[in-house]
C-alpha positions, 0 to 999 in steps of 0.5 A, spaced: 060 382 414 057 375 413 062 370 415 062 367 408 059 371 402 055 369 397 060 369 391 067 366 396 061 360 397 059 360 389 067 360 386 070 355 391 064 350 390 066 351 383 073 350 383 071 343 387 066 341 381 072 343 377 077 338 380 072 332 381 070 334 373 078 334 371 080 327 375 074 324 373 077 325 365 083 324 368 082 317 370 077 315 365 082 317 359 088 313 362 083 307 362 082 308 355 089 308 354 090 302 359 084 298 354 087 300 347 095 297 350 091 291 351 088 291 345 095 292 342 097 286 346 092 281 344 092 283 336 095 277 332 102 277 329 103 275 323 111 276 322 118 276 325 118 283 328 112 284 330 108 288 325 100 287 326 096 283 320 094 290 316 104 290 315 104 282 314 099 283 309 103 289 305 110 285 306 107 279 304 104 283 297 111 285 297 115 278 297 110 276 292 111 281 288 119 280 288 119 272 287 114 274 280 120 279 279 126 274 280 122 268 277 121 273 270 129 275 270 130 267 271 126 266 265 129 271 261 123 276 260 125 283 260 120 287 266 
């Protein structure tokens, strides 16, 4: 009998490039995750909160669209 068989050399060669494969993923995807909480970090506020451009925008609509409410109600005119 050989001192290593062919197919005991062929699988933990496989589980060794499995292992190198896997941290290799690992450690790009936290990378990933470390440049897109960078971007978060960087992305302009607009409003009190901390909401980014794509909230203040809804909120501002929203606002605009109360004061056209409230100014109707001031003058009169049923909505």
């Amino acid at each position: 009998m050989e001192m290593f068989e062919p197919t005991l050399v062929m699988a933990a060669a496989s589980l060794i490039g499995l292992i190198v494969v896997a941290f290799a993923l690992l450690r790009g995807w936290q990378g990933w995750l470390e440049l897109k909480q960078r971007e978060l970090e960087k992305a302009p506020r607009e409003i009190e909160g901390g909401a980014g451009t794509g909230a203040a925008r809804i909120e501002i609509a929203d606002l605009k669209e109360r004061i056209r409410k409230l100014e109707a109600i001031a003058s009169g005119v049923d909505l």
